[in-house]
C-alpha positions as CSV (number, residue, x, y, z in Angstrom):
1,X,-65.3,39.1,-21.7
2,X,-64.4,35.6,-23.5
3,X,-61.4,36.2,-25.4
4,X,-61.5,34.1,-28.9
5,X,-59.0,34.4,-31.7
6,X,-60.2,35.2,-34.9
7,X,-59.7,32.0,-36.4
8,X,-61.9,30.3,-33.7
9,X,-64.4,32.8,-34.5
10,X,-64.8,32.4,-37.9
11,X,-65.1,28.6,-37.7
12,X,-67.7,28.9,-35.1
13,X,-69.4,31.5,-37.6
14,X,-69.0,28.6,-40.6
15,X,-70.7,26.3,-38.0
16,X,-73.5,28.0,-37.6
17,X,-74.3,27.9,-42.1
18,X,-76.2,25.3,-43.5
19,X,-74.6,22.1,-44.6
20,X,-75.1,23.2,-48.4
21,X,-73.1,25.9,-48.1
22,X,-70.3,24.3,-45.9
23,X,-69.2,23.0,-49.3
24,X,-67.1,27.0,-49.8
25,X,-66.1,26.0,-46.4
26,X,-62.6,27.4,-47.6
27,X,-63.6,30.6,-49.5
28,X,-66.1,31.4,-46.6
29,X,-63.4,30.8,-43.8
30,X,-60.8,33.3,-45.6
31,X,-63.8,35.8,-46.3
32,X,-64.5,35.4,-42.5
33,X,-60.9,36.3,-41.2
34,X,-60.6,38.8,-43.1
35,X,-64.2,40.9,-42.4
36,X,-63.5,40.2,-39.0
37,X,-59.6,41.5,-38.9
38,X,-60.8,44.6,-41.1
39,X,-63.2,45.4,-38.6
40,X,-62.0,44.8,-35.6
41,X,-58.9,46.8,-36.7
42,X,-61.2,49.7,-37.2
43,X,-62.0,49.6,-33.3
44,X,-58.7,50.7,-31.9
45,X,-58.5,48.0,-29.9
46,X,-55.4,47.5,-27.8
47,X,-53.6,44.2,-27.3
48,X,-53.9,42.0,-23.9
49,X,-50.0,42.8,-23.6
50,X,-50.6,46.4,-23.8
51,X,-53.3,46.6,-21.8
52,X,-51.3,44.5,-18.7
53,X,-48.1,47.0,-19.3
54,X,-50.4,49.7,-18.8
55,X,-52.1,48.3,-15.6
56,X,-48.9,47.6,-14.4
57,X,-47.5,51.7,-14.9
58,X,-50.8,52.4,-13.3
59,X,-50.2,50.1,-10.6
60,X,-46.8,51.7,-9.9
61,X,-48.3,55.7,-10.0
62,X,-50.7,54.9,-7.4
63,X,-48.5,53.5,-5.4
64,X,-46.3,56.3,-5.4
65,X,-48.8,59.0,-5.4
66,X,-50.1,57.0,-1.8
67,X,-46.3,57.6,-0.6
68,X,-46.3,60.8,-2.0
69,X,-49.2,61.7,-0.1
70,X,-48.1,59.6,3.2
71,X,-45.1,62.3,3.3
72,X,-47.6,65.2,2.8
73,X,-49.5,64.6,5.5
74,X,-46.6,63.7,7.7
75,X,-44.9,66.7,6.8
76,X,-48.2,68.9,7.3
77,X,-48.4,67.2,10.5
78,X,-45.0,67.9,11.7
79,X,-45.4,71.8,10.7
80,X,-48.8,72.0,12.3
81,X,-47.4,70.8,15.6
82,X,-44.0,73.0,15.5
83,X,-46.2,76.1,15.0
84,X,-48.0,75.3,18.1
85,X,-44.8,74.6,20.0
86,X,-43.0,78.0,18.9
């Protein structure tokens, strides 16, 4: 998904209006901003950084639950072949 700040948004959105109404260009843009902030707000959204710190701890726990489960089987596989032995 196209990320696009708000402001970018709400210009495209004043764009798109009819050149009459361009004229509350300002009052529309600030009216714009703040719908959109208001209701994307309400979506409990979280932010880009976030979202990479949190890839990043997921990252890491797989990569130790794939050690974690390398030393399992290795330790499974060393007590399957001593209780053959003995």
């Amino acid at each position: 998904m196209e990320r696009i700040p708000i402001d970018e948004l709400a210009k495209r959105l004043l764009e798109s209006l009819p050149a009459g109404v361009r004229t509350l260009q300002r009052d529309l843009e600030t009216n714009f901003r703040a719908v959109l902030r208001a209701n994307l707000a309400r979506l409990d959204l979280v932010t880009r950084d976030e979202f990479d710190a949190q890839a990043r701890v997921l990252e890491r726990t797989r990569a130790k639950l794939e050690a974690l489960e390398a030393q399992v089987a290795a330790l499974e596989s060393a007590r399957g072949s001593g209780d053959t032995a003995g």
